[in-house]
N, C-alpha and C positions, 0 to 999 in steps of 0.2 A: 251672402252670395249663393244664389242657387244655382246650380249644374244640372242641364237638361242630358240625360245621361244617355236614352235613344240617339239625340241630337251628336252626341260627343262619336259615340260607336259609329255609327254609322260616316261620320264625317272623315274617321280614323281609316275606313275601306272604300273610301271613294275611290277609283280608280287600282281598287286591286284585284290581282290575277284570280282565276279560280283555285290556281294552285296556293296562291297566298292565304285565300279564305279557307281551304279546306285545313294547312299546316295550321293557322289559327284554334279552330274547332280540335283537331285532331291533339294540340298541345293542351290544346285547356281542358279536354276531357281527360288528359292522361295526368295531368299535375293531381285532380285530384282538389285545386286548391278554390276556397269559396267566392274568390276575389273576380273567380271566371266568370262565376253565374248572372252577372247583369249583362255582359253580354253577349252570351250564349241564349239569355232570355230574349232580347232582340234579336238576335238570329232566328230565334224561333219564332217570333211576333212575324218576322218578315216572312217567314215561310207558312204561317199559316195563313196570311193574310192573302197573299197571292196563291195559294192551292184551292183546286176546285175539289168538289164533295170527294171523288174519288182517291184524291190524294189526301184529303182528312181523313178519309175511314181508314185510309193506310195507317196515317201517322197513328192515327188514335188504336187500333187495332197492334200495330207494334210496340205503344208505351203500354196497354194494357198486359201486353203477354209479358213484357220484360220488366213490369213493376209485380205482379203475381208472383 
């Protein structure tokens, strides 16, 4: 049986709050734990998908500084 795992997350926030998505984010980066990472990965698929150049060179310019 394969699990489309994009397919699963996202179908998981269909209809939630901004405040729900950000508690989300906010608990999984704070667990610490790895079980977070696939979908914090689509989170981020989603966000870079939809941001224009300017908001890439942010992101990419803030992962730069905070992986250094």
């Amino acid at each position: 049986m394969e699990i489309d795992i994009r397919k699963s997350i996202i179908e998981n926030f269909k209809g939630a709050s901004s405040d729900e998505i950000k508690q989300s984010i906010v608990s999984s980066t704070e667990s610490n734990e790895e079980i977070t990472l696939p979908g914090l990965g689509v989170f981020f698929e989603i966000l870079w998908k939809n941001s224009d150049e300017n908001s890439k060179e942010y992101i990419l310019n803030t992962l730069k500084e905070n992986i250094n």
